[in-house]
C-alpha positions as CSV (number, residue, x, y, z in Angstrom):
1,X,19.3,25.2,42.7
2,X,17.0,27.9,41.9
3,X,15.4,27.8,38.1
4,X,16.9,31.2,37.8
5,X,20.7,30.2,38.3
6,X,20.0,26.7,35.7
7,X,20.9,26.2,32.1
8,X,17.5,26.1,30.2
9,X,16.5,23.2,29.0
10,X,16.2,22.5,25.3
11,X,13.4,20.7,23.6
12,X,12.9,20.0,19.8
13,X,9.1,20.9,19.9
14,X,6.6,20.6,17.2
15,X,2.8,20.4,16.4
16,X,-0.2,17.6,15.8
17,X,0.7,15.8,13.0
18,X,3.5,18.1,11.7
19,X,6.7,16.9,10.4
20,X,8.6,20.2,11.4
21,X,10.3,20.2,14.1
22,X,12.2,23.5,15.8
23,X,15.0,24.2,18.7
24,X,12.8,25.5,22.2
25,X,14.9,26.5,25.6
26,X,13.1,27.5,28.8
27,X,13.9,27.2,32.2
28,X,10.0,26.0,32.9
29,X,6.9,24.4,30.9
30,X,5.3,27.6,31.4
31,X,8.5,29.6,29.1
32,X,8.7,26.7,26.5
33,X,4.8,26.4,26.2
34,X,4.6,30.2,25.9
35,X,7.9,30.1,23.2
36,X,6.3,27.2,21.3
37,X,3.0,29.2,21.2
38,X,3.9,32.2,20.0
39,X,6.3,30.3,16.9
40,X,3.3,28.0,15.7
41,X,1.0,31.1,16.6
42,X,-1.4,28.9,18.4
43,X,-2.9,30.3,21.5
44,X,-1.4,29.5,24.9
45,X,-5.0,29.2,27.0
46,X,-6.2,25.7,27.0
47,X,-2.6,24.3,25.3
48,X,-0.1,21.8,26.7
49,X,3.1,20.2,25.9
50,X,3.6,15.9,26.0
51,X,6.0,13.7,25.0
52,X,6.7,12.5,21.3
53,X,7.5,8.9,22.7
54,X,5.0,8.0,24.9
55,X,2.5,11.3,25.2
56,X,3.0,11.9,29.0
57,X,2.3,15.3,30.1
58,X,5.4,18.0,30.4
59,X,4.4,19.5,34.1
60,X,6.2,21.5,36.0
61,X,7.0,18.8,38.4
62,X,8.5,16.7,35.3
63,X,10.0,19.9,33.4
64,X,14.0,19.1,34.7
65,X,13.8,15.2,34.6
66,X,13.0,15.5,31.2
67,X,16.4,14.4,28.8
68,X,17.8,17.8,27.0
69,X,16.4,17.4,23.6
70,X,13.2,15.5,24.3
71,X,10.9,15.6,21.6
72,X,7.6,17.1,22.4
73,X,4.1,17.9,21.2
74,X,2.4,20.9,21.3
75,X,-1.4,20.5,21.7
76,X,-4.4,22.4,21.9
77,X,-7.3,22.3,23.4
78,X,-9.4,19.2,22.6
79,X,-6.4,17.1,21.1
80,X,-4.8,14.2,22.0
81,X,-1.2,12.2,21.8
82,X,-0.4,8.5,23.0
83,X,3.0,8.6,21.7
84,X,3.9,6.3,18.6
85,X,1.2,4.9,18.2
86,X,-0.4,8.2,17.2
87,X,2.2,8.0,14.3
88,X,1.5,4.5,13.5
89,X,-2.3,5.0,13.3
90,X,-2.1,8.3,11.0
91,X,0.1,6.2,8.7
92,X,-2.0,3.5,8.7
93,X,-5.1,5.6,8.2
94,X,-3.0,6.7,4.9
95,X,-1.8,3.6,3.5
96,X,-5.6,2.4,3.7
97,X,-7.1,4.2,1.0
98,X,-3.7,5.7,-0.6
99,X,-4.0,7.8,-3.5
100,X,-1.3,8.2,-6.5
101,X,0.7,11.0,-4.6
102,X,1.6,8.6,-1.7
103,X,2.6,5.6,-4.0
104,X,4.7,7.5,-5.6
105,X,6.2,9.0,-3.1
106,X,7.0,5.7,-1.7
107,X,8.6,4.4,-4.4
108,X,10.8,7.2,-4.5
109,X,12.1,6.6,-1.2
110,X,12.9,3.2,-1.9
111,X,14.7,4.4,-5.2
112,X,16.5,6.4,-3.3
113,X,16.9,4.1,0.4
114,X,20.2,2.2,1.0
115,X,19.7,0.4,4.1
116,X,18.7,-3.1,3.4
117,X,16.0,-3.1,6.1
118,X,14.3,-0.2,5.2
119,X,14.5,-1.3,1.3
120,X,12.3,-4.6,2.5
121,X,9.8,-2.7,4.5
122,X,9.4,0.1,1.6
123,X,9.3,-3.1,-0.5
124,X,6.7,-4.6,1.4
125,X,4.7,-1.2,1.8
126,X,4.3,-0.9,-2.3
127,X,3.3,-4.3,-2.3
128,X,0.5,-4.3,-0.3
129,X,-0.7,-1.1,-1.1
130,X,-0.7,-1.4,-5.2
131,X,-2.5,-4.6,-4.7
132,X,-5.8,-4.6,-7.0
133,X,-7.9,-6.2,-4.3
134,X,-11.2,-4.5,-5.8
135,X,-10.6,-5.7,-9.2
136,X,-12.9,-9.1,-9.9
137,X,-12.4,-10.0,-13.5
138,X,-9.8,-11.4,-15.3
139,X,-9.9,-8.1,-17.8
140,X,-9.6,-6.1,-14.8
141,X,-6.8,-8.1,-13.3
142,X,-5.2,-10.3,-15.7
143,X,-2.0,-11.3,-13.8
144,X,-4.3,-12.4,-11.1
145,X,-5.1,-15.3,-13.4
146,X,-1.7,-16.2,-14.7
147,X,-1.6,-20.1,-14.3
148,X,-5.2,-20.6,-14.2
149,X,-7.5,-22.2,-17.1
150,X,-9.3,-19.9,-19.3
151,X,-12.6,-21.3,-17.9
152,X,-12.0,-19.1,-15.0
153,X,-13.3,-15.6,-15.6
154,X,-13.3,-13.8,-11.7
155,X,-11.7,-14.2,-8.3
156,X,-14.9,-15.2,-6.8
157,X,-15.1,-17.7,-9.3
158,X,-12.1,-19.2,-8.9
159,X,-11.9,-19.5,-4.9
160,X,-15.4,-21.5,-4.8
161,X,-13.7,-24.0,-7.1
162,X,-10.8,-24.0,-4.8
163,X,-12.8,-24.3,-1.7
164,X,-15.0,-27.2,-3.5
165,X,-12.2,-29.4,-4.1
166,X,-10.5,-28.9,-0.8
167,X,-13.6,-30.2,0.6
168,X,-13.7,-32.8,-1.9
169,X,-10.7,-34.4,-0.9
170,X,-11.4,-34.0,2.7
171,X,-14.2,-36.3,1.9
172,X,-12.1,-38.5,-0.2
173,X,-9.5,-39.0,2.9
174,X,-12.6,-39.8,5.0
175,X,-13.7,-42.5,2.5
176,X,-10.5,-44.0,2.1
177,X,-9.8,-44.5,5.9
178,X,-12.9,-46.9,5.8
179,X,-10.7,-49.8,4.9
180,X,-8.6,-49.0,8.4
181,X,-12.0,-49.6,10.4
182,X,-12.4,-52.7,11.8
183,X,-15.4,-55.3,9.3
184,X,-17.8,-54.6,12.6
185,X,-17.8,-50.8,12.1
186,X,-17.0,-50.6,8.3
187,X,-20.8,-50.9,7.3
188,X,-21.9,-48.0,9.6
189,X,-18.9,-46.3,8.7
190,X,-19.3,-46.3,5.4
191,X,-23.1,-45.0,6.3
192,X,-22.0,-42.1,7.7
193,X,-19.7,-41.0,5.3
194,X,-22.4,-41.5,2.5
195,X,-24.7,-39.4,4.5
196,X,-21.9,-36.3,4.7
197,X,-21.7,-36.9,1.0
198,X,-25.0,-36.1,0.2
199,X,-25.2,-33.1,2.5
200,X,-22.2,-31.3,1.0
201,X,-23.4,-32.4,-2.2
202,X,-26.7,-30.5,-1.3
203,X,-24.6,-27.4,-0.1
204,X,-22.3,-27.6,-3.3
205,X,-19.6,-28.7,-0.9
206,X,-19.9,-25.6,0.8
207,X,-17.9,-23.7,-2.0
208,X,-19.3,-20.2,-0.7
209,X,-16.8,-20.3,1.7
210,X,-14.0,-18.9,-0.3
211,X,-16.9,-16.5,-1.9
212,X,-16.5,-12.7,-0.5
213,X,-19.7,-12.5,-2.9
214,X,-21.5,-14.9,-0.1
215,X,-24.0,-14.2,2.4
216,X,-21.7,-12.8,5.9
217,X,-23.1,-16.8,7.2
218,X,-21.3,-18.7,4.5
219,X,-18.0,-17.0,3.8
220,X,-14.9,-17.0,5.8
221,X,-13.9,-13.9,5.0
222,X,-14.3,-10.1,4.7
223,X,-16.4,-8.3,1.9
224,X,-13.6,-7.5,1.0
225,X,-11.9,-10.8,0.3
226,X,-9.5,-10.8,3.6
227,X,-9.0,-14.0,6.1
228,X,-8.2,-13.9,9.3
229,X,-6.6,-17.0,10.8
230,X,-7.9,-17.9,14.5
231,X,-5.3,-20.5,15.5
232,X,-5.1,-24.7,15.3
233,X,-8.1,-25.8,16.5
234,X,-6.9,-26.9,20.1
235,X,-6.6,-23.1,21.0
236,X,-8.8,-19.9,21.5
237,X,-7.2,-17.4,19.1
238,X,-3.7,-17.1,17.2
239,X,-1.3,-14.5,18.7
240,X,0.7,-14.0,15.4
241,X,-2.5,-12.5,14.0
242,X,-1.6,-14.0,10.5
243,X,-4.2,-12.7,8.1
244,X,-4.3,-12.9,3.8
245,X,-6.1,-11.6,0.9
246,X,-6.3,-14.0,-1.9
247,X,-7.9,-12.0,-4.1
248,X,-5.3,-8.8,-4.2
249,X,-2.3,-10.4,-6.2
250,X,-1.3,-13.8,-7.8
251,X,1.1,-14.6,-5.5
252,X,-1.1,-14.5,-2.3
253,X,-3.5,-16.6,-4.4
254,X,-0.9,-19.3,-4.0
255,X,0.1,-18.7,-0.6
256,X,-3.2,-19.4,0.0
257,X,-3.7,-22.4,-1.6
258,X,-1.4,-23.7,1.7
259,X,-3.5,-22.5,4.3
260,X,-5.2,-25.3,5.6
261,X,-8.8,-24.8,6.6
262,X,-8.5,-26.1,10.2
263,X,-6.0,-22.5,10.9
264,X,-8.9,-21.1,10.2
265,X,-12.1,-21.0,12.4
266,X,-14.7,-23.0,10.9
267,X,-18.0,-23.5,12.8
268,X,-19.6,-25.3,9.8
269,X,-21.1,-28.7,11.1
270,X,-19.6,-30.6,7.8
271,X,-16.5,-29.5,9.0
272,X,-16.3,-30.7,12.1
273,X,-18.2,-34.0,11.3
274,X,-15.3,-34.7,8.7
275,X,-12.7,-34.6,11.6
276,X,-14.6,-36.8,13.7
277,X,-14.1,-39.1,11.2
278,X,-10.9,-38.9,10.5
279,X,-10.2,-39.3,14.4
280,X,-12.8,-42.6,14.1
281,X,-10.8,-43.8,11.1
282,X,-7.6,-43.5,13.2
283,X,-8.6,-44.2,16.7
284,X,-10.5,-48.0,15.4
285,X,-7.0,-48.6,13.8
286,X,-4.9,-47.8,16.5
287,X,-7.7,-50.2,18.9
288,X,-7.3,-52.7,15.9
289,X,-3.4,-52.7,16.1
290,X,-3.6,-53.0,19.7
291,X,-5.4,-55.8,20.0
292,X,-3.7,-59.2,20.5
């Protein structure tokens, strides 16, 4: 049928990074570029029209497959659209650095939101973003430290005492399991572990860890305080992508507290000697239980 004789199509078109959106007909790309054009008085040369969802090109060859009321965007020359996650990255890029305008707005929708699911993700969104992750002291974060002894005066502080008695009773397991190791092994055993002793002592049981203070070769995390968990140690990487801050809020303080450190990478050679002999420990006892 000739384009003449059709129905135009309509399309709800809009701009880069515009929330307005306005009714378009045409009976070709050509009439609903030219029509979109002339409304967001943008000039036509070097301009094309995509797809909201997925940023494919509107072409003349696509124009009447298209669904009537596609979503598209108009762009100019030089710009660019994938589709979503266009939207997804522009909101992220806000929500990084947000200023007192967007929280509020935020917690306006929520106010004002009635579906459950959107409640919880508005929920989460305020969460995360009016987390005082910068803040170090307890004066400049007091209900950071709710819980804690008074002896504890920053974040950075607080974490290397964490991370030291992890470690400690990491070590503490590893002496224990000397009495599971047959009387042939136990002196050399106990040799080893003595030896690991003194080295962690020497590198204050490798508190610095936990330190977002520390050198970029003795922490486990970001500048600024965040963790990145990369899998159980019997795989390359962890697909959920789980990641934590314990230094933005009380309550991921906690949460951390149950992260154990073999979900997170540690190439540190106390680390891995500890495991070794925990496996020792428990491979001479199962040898010893097997033995007639």
């Amino acid at each position: 049928m000739s384009a003449v004789l059709r129905k135009p199509k309509t399309f709800k078109l809009r701009s880069l990074h515009s929330e307005k959106k306005f009714g378009v007909a045409g009976r070709s790309c050509e009439e609903v570029l030219r029509k979109g054009c002339q409304r967001l008085q943008l000039p036509v040369p070097g301009s094309r029209l995509c797809l909201y969802e997925d940023g494919t090109e509107l072409t003349g060859d696509y124009f009447w497959s298209a669904p009537d009321n596609s979503e598209l965007v108009l762009l100019t020359a030089g710009q660019t659209w994938q589709g979503f996650v266009s939207d997804i990255s522009r909101f992220l890029s806000v929500f990084q650095e947000p200023h007192a305008g967007v929280i509020q707005a935020a917690r306006q929708l929520l106010w004002d939101e009635r579906a459950p699911l959107r409640q919880k993700l508005l929920a989460d969104l305020l969460g995360t973003v009016s987390e005082n992750i910068a803040a170090e002291t307890r004066a400049e974060d007091p209900p950071w430290f709710e819980g804690l002894e008074s002896r504890f005066r920053s974040k950075s502080g607080y974490l290397r005492y964490s991370c030291e008695s992890r470690i400690r009773s990491y070590l503490r397991e590893v002496t224990s399991g000397a009495s599971l190791v047959g009387a042939e092994a136990r002196e050399e055993y106990l040799r080893l572990v003595g030896s690991m002793q003194q080295k962690l002592q020497a590198a204050q049981y490798n508190s610095s860890y936990f330190d977002r203070g520390a050198k970029a070769g003795r922490r486990l995390c970001t500048p600024e305080g965040w963790f990145s968990c990369q899998g159980p140690f019997d795989v390359d990487d962890c697909t959920s992508r789980h990641s934590i801050n314990p230094y933005s809020n009380r309550e991921s303080r906690v949460l951390f507290s149950t992260w154990n450190l073999d979900h997170v990478q540690i190439l540190m050679a106390q680390q891995k000697m500890l495991l070794l002999l925990l496996l020792l420990s428990r491979f001479s006892h199962a040898r010893l239980c097997a033995t007639p």
